[in-house]
C-alpha positions as CSV (number, residue, x, y, z in Angstrom):
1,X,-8.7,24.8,1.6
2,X,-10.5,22.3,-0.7
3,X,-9.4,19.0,-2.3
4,X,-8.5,19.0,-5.8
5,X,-11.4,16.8,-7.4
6,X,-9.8,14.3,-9.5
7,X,-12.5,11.2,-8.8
8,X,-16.3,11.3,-8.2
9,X,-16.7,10.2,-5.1
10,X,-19.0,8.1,-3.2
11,X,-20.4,9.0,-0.6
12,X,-18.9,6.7,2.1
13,X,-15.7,8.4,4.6
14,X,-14.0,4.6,5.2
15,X,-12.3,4.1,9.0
16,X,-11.4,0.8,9.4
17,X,-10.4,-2.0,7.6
18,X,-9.6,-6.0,8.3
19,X,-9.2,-8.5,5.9
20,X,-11.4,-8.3,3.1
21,X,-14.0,-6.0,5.0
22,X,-14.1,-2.3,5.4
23,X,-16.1,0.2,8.1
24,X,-17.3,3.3,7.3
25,X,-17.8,5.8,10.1
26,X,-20.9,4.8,10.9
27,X,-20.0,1.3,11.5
28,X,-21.4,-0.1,8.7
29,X,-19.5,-3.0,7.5
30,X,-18.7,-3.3,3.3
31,X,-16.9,-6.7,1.4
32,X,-14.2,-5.2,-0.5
33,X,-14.4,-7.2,-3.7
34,X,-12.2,-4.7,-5.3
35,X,-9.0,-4.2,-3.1
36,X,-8.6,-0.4,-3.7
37,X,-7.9,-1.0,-7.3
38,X,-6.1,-3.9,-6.8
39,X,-3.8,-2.7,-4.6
40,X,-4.6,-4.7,-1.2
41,X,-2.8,-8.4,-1.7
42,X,-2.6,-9.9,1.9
43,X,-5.8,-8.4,3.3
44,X,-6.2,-5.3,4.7
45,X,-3.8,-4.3,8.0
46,X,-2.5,-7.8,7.9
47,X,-1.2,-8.9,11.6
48,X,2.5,-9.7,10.3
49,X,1.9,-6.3,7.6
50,X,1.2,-4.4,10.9
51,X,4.3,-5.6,12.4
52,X,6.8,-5.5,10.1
53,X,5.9,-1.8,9.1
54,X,5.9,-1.1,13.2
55,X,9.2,-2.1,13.9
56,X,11.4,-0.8,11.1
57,X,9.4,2.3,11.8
58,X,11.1,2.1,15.4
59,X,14.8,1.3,14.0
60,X,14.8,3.8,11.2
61,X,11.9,5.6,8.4
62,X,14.5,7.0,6.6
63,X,17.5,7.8,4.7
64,X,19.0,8.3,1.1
65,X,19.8,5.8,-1.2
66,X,23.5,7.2,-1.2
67,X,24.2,4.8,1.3
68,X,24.2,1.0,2.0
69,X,20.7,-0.5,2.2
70,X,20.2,-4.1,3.7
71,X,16.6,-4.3,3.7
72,X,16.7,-3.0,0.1
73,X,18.8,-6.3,-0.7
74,X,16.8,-8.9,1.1
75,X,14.0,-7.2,-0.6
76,X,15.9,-8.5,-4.2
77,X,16.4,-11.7,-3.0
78,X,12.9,-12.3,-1.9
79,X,12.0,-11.3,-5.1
80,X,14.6,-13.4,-7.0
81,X,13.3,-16.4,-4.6
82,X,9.1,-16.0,-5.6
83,X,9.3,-14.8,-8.8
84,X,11.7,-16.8,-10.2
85,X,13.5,-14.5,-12.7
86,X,16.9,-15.5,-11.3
87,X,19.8,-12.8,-11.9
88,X,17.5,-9.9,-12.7
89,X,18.1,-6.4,-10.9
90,X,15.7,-5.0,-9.4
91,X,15.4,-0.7,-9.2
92,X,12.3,0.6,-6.4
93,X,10.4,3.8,-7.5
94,X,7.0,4.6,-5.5
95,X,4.2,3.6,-7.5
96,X,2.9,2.2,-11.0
97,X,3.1,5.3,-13.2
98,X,7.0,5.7,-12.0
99,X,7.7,2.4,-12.2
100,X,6.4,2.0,-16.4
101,X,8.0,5.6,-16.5
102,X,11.6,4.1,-15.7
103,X,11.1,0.9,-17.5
104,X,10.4,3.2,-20.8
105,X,13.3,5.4,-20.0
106,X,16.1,2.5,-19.3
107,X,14.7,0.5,-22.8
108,X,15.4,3.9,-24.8
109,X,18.8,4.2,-22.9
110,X,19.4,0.8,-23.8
111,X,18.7,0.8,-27.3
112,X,19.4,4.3,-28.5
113,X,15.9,4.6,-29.8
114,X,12.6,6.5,-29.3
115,X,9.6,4.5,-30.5
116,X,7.4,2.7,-28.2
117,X,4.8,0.0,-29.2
118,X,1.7,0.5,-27.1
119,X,-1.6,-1.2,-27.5
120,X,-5.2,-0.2,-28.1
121,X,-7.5,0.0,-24.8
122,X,-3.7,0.3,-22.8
123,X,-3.5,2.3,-19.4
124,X,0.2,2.6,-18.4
125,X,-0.5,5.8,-15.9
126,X,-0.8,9.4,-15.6
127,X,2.9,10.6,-15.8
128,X,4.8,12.5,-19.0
129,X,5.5,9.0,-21.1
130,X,3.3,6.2,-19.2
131,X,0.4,8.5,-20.0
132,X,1.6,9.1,-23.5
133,X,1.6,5.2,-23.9
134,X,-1.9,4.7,-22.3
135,X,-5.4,5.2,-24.8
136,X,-7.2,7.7,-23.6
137,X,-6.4,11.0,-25.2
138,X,-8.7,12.6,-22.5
139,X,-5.8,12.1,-20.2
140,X,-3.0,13.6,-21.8
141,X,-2.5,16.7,-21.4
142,X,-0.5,18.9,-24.5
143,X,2.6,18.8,-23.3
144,X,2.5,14.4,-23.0
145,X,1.4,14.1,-26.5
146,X,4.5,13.1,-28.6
147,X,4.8,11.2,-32.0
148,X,6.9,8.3,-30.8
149,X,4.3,5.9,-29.4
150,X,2.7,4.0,-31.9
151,X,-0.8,1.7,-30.7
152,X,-1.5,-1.1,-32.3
153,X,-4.5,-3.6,-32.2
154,X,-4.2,-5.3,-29.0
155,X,-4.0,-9.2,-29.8
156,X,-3.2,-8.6,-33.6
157,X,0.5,-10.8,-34.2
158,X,0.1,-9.6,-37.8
159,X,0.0,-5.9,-37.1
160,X,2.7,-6.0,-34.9
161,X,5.0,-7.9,-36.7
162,X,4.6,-5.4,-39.9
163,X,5.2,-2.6,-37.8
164,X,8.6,-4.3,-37.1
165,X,9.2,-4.6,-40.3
166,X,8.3,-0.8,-41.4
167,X,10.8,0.3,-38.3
168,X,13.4,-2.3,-38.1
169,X,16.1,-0.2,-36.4
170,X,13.5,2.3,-34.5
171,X,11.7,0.6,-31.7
172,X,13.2,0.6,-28.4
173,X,10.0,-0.9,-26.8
174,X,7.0,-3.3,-26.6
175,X,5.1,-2.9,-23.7
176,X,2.1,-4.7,-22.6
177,X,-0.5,-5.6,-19.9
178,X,-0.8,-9.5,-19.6
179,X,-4.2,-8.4,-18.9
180,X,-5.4,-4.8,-19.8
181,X,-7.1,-3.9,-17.0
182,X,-8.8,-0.4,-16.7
183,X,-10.3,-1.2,-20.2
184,X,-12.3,-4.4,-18.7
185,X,-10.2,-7.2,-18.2
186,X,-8.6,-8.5,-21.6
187,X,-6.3,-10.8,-21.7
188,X,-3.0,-11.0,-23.7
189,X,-3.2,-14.6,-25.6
190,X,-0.2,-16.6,-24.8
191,X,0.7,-16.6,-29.1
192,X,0.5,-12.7,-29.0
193,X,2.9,-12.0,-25.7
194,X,5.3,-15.0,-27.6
195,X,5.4,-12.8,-31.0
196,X,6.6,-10.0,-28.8
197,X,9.6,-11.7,-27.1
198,X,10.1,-13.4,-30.9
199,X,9.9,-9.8,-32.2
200,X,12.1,-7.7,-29.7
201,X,14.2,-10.5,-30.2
202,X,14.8,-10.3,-34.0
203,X,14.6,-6.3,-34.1
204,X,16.6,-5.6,-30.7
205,X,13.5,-3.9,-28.9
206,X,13.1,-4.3,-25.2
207,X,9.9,-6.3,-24.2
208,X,7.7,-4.6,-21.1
209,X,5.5,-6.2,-19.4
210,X,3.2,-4.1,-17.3
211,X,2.6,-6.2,-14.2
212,X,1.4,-3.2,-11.8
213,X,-1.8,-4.6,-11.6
214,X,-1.7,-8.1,-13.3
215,X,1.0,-9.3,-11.2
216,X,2.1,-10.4,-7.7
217,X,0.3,-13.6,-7.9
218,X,-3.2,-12.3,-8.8
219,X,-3.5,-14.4,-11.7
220,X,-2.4,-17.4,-10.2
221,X,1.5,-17.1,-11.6
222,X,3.2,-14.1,-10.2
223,X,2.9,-12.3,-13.4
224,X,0.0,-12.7,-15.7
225,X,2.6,-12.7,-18.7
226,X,4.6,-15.9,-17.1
227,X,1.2,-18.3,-18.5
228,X,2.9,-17.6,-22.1
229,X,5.9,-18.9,-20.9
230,X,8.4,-16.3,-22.0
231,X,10.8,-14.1,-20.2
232,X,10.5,-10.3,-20.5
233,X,13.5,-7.9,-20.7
234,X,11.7,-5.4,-17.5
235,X,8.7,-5.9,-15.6
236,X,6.8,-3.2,-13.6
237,X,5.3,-3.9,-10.0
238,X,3.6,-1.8,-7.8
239,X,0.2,-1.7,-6.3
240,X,-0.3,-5.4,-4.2
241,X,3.7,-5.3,-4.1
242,X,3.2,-3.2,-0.6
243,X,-0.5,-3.9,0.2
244,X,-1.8,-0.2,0.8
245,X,2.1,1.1,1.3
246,X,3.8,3.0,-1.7
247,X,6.4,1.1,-3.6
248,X,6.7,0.1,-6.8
249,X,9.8,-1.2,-9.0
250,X,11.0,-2.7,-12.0
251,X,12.9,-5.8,-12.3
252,X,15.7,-5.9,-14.8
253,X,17.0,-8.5,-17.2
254,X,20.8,-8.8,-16.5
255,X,21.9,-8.1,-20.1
256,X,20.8,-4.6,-19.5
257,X,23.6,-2.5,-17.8
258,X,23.3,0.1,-15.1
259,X,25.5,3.2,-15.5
260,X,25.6,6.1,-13.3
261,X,23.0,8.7,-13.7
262,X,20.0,6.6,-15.3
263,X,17.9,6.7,-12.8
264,X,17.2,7.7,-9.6
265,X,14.9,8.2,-6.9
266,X,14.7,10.0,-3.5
267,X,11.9,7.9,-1.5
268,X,12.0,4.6,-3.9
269,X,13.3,1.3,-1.5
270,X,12.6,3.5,1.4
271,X,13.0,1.3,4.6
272,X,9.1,1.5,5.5
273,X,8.3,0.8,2.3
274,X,10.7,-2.4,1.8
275,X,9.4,-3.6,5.5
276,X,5.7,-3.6,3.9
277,X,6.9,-5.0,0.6
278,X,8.8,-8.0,2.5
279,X,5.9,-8.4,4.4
280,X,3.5,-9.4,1.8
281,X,5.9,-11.7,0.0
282,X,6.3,-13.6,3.7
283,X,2.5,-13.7,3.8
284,X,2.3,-15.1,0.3
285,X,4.9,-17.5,0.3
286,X,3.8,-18.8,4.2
287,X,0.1,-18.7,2.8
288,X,0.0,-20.4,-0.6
289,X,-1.7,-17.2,-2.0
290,X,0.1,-17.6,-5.7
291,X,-2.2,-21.0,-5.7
292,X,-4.8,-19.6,-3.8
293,X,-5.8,-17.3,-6.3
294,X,-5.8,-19.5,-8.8
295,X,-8.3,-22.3,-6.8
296,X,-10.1,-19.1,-5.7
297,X,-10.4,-17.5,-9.3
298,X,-11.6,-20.8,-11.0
299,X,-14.5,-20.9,-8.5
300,X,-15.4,-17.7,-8.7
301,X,-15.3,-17.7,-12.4
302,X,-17.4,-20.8,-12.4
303,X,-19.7,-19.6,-10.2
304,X,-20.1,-16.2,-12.3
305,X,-20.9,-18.0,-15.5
306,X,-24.0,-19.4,-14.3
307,X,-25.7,-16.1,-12.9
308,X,-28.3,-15.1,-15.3
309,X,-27.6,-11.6,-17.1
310,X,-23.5,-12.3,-17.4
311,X,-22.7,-12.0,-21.0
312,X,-18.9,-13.0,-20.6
313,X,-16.6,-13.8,-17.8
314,X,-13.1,-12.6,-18.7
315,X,-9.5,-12.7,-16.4
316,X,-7.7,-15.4,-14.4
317,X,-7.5,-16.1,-10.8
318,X,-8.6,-13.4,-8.9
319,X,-8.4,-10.6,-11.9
320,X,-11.4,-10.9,-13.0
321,X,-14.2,-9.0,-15.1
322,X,-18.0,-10.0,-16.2
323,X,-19.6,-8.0,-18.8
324,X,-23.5,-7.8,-18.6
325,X,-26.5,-7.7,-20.8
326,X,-27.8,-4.3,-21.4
327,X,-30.2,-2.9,-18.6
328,X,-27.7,-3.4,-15.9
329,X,-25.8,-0.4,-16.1
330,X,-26.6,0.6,-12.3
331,X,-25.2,-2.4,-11.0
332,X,-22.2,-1.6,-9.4
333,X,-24.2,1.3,-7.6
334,X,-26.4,-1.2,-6.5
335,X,-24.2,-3.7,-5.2
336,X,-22.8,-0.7,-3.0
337,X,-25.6,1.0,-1.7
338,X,-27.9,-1.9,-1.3
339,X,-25.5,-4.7,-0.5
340,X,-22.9,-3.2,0.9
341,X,-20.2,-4.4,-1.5
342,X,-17.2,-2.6,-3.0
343,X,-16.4,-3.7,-7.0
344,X,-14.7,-2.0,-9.7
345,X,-16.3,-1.0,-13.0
346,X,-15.2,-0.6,-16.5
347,X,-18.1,1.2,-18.8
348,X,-20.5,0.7,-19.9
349,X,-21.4,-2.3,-18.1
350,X,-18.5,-4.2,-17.1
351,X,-17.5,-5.5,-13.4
352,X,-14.0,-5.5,-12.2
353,X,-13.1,-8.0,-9.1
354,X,-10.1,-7.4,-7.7
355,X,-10.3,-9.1,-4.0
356,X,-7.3,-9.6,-1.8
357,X,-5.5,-13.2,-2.4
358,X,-6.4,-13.9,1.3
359,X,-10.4,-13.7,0.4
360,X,-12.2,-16.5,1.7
361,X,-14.4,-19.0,-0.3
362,X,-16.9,-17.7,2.6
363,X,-16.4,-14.3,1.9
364,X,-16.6,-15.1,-2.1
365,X,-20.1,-16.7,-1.3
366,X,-21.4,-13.5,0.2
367,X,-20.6,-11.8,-2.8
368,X,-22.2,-14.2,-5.2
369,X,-25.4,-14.2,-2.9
370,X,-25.5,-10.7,-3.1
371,X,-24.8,-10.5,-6.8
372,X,-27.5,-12.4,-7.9
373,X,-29.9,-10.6,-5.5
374,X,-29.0,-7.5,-6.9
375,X,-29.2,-9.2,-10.7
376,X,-33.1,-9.9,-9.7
377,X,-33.4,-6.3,-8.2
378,X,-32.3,-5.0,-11.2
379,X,-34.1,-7.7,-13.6
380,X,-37.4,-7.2,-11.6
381,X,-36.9,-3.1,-12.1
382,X,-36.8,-3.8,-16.0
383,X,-39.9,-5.9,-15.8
């Protein structure tokens, strides 16, 4: 039997992994500068990770959510405690696709309405309504496309207040990266995520924010959308919320009402999975990592916009994405193959950084020296 080919792959079958390093099976060493799509928070098979996961796997993996679950409530209240959104409720899925799919599903519950407000350039997932909401028709399939998402300039206050005011008593929801990731780093502006909660406000809508990969302290706040200073009605989490273990979640604004039958989930606050999760918000809180990535991300930003061939430098902390001149589309490949580094890419010639929060400044120099090495490689093949 042969995999279903859903990525291009490279080349490399990865064994091992510490910290910010991976080994392939040949023992060759790589600095993960992208985290697995930003998925690895606390450094890969974090010590206290490792732990955590070992002994709740020896006191119990499993069983349903029809019962009683005290590691699913001290998951809440470490939650409550570092994200500071005091008296929200909090509802664990598996991943980032489930977790935007139940935010969208509670806000048209909530509302009695079926329009959503998505943005241009958005990526939401690959499930029925998250994909329907993300912009890239070559990833909905027929039977996702559906007439009650409407896009709208990403950053345009204007536009979206006039599409308020053509469907006053029709949106149920806003949602919204605080920075749109998959598209190349793009940041919300703090005036543009404040028109939203202004907006949902006014019109009764539910405000999203999409935090699966701009939040859990990347940015330097623990969600990219608290730098505008405004509250949303649900956020979605998942990728560094388990560091490599599947969980996601939404946290709920308390003038939103559970009933009976909304939602539901099977695996979602498994105890494994709430053990990881607990895990990493220990490590962050223990380590500083919220202000780590913040020092971190302003150094490495710094240091970016002074290597020659950069065009931009876009993101905060450590979410961060550098557009380059033309003539350096090979780069990422390069950085790979010749130096041994892992990076993301958005196309044509974008780099995506997506490091753990426990990176080093050490670790962040390798990268840089290798960066501009491969910048001259590259510069020199041009020439």
């Amino acid at each position: 039997m042969s995999l279903f080919k859903v990525y291009p792959l490279n080349p490399i079958a990865i064994t091992k992994a510490l910290g910010s390093h991976v080994w392939d099976d040949k023992g060759q060493a790589y600095l993960d500068m992208y985290g697995g799509h930003a998925v690895i928070s606390i450094g890969h098979t974090h010590p206290h990770w490792v732990k955590s996961i070992e002994e709740q796997l020896h006191a119990m993996a499993f069983y349903s959510n029809s019962v009683i679950m005290p590691i699913q409530e001290k998951l809440a209240t470490a939650l409550n405690e570092i994200s500071g959104k005091n008296n929200y409720q909090l509802f664990l899925c598996n991943s980032g696709a489930e977790a935007n799919e139940n935010a969208l599903k509670l806000a048209s519950f909530h509302t009695g309405r079926k329009k959503i407000i998505s943005f241009q350039k958005a990526f939401h997932g690959r499930t029925s309504l998250a994909v329907a909401a993300t912009d890239n028709p070559s990833i909905i399939a027929p039977v996702n496309e559906t007439d009650n998402i409407i896009f709208l300039p990403f950053n345009d206050v204007a536009a979206l207040e006039t599409c308020f005011v053509q469907n006053p008593d029709a949106i149920a929801a806003v949602i919204i990266e605080g920075i749109q990731g998959v598209a190349g780093i793009y940041e919300a502006s703090d005036l543009f995520l404040q028109a939203i909660r202004k907006n949902c406000d006014q019109y009764g809508a539910v405000y999203i924010a999409d935090s699966v990969q701009c939040g859990y302290g990347r940015t330097g706040q623990f969600f990219a959308h608290d730098h505008a200073g405004v509250d949303a009605d649900i956020y979605s989490m998942a990728k560094g919320m388990g560091n490599g273990f599947p969980i996601g979640g939404i946290l709920i604004a308390p003038h939103i009402q559970a009933k009976f039958g909304m939602l539901g989930t099977t695996f979602g606050g498994n105890p494994l999975a709430c053990a990881a999760a607990l895990a990493v918000i220990e490590v962050m809180q223990k380590d500083n990592l919220i202000k780590a990535a913040a020092e971190k991300g302003s150094f490495l930003i710094h240091a970016l916009q002074q290597i020659k061939g950069v065009k931009v430098v876009r993101g905060r902390g450590l979410m961060i994405g550098f557009e380059m001149e033309e003539g350096f589309a090979d780069l990422k490949k390069i950085l790979l193959n010749d130096f041994k580094i892992f990076t993301g890419e958005a196309k044509p010639n974008v780099i995506r950084l997506l490091p753990a929060l426990t990176i080093t400044t050490a670790e962040i120099e390798i990268f840089l020296i290798g960066l501009n090495k491969a910048v001259q490689q590259l510069s020199n093949t041009k020439a």
